[in-house]
C-alpha positions, -999 to 999 in steps of 0.1 A, spaced: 245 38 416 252 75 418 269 75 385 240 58 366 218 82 367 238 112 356 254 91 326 211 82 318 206 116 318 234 125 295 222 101 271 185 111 269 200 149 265 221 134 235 192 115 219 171 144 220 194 166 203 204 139 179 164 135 171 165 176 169 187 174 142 179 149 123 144 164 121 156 196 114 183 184 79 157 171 51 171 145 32 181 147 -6 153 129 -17 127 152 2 146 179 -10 143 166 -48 106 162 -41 96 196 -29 121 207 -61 95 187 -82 67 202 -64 77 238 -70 79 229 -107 50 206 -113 33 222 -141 20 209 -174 50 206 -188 83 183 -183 115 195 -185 141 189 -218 170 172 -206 204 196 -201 178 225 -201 172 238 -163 144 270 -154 161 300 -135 153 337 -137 151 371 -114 134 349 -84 157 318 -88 157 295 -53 184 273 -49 181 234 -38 209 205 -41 207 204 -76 212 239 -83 192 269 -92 152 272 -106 125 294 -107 92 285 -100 73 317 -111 72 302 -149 56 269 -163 86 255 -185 93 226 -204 88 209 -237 52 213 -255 54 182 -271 45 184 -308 41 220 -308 66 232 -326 63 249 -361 62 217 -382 46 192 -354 81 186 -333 85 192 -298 95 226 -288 100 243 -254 77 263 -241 77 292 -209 43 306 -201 31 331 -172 18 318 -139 -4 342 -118 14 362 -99 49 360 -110 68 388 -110 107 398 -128 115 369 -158 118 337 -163 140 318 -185 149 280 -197 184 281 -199 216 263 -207 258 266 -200 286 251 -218 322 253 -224 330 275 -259 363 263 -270 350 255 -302 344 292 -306 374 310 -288 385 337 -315 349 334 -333 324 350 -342 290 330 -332 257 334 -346 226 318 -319 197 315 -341 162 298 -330 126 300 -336 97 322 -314 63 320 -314 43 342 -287 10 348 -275 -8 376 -257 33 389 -242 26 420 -224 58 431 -216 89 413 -231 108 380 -245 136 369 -265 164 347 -268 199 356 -249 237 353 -256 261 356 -230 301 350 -229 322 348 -193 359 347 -182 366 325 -154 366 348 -120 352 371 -134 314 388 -127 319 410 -162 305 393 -194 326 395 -226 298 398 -245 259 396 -241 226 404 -259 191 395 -244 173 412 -276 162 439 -250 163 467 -279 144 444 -302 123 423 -281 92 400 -288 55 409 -277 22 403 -281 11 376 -302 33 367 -330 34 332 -357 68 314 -357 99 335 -367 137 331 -369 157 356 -345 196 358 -344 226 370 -323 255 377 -330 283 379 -310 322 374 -306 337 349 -285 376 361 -270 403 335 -266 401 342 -229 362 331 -227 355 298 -204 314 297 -205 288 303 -229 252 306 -211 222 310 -237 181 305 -234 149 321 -239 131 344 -215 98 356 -208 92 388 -184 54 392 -175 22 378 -188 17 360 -219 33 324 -231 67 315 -256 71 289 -278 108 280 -292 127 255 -311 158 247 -335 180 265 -315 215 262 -336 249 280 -331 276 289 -363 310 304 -371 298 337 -393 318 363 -411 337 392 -392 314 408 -415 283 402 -399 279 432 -373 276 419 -336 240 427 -320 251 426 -284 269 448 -256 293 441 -220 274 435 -190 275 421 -154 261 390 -139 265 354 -133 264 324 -154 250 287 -143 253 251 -149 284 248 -172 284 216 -197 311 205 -226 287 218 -255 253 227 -268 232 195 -263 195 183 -270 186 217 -291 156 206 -307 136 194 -278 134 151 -280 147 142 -249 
């Protein structure tokens, strides 16, 4: 009888513990949920698209940002098809930007052209679309351009933009998107990609940073899905 007690003990200790920790490790699902809760806005997001920028939190599904409404407008692009869309929430603060990674073998030893379609209204400060080319272990891009010297603001009708840049044999990761930095809202579709012409002058620079979700190509460009 003298043991019972202590081994009782013991095992009310353990539960409690047990019950500590379980309370403590939220489940995947609840973790999904509060992802969806951060992002619920007007707008759903385009599949193999994903929202990060300067305030990115990370869940179990990666990286997002919650300071920008993104997703597809449906039916608001230039000629009534879906387009993409990143619009200013109150209080928000660095950029935001709906993004996308893939593998570039298709383009080692190329040079790329990344051309898509902007509409803006009432941008205070900045937008445009990015271009950016990594080397496995590496923080150094090969090559990037976020139109920073030729930027988008105010309020502007649909327009074709373009960069232009060259893709080394030792690139592994292509990361590309459209950002918004500040108040205002972004429209965007028919985001394409093509071999050009060493002629063609490159519009970007070398930089530092770090790419995201990696996938084998470009995928669902125009917005449908």
């Amino acid at each position: 009888m003298r043991l019972i007690k202590p081994v009782c003990i013991l095992l009310f200790t353990l539960s409690g513990i047990l019950f500590s920790c379980t309370a403590k490790v939220k489940p995947e699902s609840d973790q999904n949920d509060k992802m969806g809760a951060q992002l619920e806005n007007a707008f759903t997001l385009p599949k193999s698209w994903w929202p990060a920028g300067s305030h990115a939190e990370e869940t179990n599904i990666g990286s997002h940002s919650s300071e920008y409404d993104m997703g597809i407008a449906k039916g608001e692009g230039e000629h009534g098809k879906n387009a993409a869309t990143i619009k200013y929430k109150e209080g928000a603060t660095g950029f935001g930007t709906l993004m996308q990674s893939c593998i570039p073998y298709k383009y080692l030893g190329k040079r790329v052209r990344m051309t898509g379609s902007i509409k803006s209204e009432n941008v205070e400060s900045f937008s445009g679309m990015w271009l950016r080319v990594d080397q496995a272990s590496s923080l150094t891009a090969l090559a990037f351009d976020n139109m920073q010297n030729r930027g988008i603001t105010g309020t502007t009708g649909w327009k074709k933009y373009e960069i232009v840049l060259d893709v080394p044999t030792n690139a592994t990761l292509l990361s590309y998107g459209v950002q918004l930095r500040g108040k205002g809202q972004v429209w965007f579709e028919n985001i394409s990609f093509e071999e050009v012409d060493k002629s063609i002058p490159v519009t970007g620079t070398e930089t530092i940073g770090q790419p995201g979700f990696v996938q084998p190509e470009p995928s669902n460009l125009n917005f449908e899905e």
